[in-house]
ZADO-1210 file (C-alpha; in nm, 4 decimals, padded with zeros to 6 digits):
<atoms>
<atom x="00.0000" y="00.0000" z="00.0000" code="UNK" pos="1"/>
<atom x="00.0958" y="00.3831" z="-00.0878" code="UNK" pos="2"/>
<atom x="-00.0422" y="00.7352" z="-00.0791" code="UNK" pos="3"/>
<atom x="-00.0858" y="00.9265" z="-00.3305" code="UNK" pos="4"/>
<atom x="-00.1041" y="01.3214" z="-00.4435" code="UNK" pos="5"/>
<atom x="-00.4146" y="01.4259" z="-00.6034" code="UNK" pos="6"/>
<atom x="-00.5505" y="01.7515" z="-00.7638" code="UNK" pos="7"/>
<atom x="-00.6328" y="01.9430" z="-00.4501" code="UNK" pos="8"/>
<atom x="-00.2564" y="02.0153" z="-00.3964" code="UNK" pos="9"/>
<atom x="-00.2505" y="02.1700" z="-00.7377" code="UNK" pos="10"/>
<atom x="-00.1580" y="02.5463" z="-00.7366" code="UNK" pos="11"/>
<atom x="-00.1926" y="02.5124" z="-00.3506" code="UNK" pos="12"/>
<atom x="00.1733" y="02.2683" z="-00.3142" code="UNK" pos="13"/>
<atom x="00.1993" y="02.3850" z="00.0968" code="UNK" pos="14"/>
<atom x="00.4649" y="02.1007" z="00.1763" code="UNK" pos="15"/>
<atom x="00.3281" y="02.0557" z="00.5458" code="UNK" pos="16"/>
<atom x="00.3837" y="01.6950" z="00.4323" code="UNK" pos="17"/>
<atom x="00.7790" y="01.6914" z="00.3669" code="UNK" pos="18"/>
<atom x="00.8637" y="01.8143" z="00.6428" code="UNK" pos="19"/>
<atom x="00.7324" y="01.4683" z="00.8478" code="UNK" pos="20"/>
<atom x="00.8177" y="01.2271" z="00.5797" code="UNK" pos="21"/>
<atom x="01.0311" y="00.9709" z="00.6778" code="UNK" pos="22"/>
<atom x="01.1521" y="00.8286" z="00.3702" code="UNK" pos="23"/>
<atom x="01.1804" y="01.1855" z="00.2051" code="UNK" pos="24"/>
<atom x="00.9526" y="01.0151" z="-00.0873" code="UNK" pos="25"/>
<atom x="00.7968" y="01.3448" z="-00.2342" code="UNK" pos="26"/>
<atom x="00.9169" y="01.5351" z="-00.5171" code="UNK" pos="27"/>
<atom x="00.8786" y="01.9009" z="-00.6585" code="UNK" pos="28"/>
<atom x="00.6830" y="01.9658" z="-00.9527" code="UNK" pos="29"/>
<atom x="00.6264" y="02.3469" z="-01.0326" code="UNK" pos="30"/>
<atom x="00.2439" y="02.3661" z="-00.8905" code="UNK" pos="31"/>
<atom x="00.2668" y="01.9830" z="-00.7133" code="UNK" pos="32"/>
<atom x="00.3707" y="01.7532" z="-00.5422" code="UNK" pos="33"/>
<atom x="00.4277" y="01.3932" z="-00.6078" code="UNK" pos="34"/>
<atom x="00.5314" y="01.0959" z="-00.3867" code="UNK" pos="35"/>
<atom x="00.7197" y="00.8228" z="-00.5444" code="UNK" pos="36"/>
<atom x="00.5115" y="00.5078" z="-00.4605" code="UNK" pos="37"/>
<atom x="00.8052" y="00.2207" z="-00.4437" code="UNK" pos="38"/>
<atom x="00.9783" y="00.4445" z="-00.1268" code="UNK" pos="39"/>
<atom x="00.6441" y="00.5431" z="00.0434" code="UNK" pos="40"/>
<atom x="00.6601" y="00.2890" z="00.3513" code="UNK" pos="41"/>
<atom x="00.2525" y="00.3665" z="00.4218" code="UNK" pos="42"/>
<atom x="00.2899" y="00.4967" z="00.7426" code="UNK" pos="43"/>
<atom x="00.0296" y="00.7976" z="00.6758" code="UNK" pos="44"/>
<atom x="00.1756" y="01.0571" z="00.8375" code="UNK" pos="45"/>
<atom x="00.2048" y="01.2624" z="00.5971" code="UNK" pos="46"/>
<atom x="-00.2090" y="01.2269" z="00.5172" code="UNK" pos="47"/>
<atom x="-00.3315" y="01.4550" z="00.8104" code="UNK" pos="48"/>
<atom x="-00.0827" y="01.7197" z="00.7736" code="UNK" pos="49"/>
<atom x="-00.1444" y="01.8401" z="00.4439" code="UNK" pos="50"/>
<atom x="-00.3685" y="02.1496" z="00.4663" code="UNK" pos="51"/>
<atom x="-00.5632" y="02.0766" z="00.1256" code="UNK" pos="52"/>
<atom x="-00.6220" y="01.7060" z="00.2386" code="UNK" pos="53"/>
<atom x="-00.4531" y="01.6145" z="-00.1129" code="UNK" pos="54"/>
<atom x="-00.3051" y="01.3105" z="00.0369" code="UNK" pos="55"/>
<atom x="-00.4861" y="00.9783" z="00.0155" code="UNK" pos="56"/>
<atom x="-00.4212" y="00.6112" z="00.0674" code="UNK" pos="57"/>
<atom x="-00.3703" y="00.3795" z="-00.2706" code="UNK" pos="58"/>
<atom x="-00.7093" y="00.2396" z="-00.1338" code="UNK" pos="59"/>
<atom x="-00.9104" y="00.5443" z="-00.1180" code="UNK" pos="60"/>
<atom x="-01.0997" y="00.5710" z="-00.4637" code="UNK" pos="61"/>
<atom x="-01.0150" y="00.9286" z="-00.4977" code="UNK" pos="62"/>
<atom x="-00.6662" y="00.8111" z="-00.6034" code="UNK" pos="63"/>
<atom x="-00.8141" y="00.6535" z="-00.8945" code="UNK" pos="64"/>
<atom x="-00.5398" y="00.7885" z="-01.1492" code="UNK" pos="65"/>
<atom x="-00.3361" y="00.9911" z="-00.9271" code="UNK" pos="66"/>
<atom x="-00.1176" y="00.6846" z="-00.8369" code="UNK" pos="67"/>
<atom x="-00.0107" y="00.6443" z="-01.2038" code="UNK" pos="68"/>
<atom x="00.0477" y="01.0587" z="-01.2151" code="UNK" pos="69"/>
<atom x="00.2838" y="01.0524" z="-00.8929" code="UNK" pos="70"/>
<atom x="00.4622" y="00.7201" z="-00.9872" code="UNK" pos="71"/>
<atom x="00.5042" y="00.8954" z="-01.3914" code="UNK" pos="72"/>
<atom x="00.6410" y="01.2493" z="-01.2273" code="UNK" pos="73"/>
<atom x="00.8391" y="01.1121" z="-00.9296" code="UNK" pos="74"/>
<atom x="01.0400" y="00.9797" z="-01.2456" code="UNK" pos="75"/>
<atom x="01.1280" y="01.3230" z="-01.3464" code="UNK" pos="76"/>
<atom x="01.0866" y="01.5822" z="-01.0865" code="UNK" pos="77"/>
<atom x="01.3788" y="01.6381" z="-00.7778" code="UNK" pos="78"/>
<atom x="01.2934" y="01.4960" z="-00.4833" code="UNK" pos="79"/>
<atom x="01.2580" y="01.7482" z="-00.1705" code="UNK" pos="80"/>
<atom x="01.3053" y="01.6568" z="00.1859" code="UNK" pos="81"/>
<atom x="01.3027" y="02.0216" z="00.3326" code="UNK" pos="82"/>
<atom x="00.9486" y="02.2385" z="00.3324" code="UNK" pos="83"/>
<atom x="00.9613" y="02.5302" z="00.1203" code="UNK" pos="84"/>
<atom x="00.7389" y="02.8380" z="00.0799" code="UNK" pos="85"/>
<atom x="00.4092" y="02.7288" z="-00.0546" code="UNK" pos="86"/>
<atom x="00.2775" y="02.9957" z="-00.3856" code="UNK" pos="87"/>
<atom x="00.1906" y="03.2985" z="-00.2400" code="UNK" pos="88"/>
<atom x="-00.2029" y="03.2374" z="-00.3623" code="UNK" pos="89"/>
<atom x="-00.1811" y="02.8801" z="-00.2517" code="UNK" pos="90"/>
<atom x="-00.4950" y="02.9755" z="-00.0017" code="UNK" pos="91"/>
<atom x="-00.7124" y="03.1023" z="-00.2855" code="UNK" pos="92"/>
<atom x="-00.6558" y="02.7962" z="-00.4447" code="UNK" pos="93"/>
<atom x="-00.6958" y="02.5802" z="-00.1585" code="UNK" pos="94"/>
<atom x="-01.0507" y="02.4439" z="-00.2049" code="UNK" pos="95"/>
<atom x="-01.1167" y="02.4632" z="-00.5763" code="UNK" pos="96"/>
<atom x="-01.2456" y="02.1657" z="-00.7634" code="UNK" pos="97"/>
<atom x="-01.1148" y="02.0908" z="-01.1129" code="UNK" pos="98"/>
<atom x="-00.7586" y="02.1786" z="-01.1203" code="UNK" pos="99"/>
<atom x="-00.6707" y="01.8220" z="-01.2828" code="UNK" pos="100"/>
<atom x="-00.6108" y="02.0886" z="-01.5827" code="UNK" pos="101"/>
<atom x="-00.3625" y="02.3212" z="-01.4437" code="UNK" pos="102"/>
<atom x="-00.1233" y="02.0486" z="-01.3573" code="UNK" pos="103"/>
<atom x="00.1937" y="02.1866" z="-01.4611" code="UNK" pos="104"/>
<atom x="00.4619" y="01.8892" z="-01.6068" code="UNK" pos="105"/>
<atom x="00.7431" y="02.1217" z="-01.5568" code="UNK" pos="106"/>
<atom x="00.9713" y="02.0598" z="-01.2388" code="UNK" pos="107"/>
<atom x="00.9971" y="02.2283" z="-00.9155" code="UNK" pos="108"/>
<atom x="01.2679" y="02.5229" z="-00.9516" code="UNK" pos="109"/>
<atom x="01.4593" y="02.4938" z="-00.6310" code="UNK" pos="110"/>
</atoms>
């Protein structure tokens, strides 16, 4: 089992969640985050700390697709293990459905 990043953490990207990762499994994109799914170790605690509740379980049906996006961009994007500054908007972004769209494929730019 494995959690996954979905779209709420699009645009928002507040990186509560690296900062308690154990494995240091996410990586950057430029408006997301991913976790790689073969180094997550499933020990959720990265789930309740992410402001946008992006995070979900492999088993939670809301990470229908997701799973395949994180595994695909883990691939490609650096991997973080510090927090950084979330986008400055990231709260007016927080809660809006339908942002599968504005998913940026470009990397992270720390």
């Amino acid at each position: 089992m494995t959690f996954a990043v979905t779209e709420n953490c699009i645009k928002c990207k507040f990186m509560d969640c690296v900062e308690v990762c154990p494995v240091d499994c996410f990586y950057e994109g430029e408006n997301f985050l991913v976790i790689k799914p073969d180094e997550c170790i499933d020990c959720a605690v990265c789930e309740p700390e992410c402001p946008a509740n992006a995070i979900v379980s492999d088993a939670d049906e809301r990470a229908a697709g997701w799973l395949q996006i994180n595994e695909q961009y883990a691939g490609l994007w650096p991997k973080i293990m510090k927090r950084g500054e979330p986008p400055a908007d990231a709260e007016e972004w927080k809660d809006k459905p339908g942002k599968a769209a504005l998913l940026s494929p470009h990397p992270g730019s720390r």
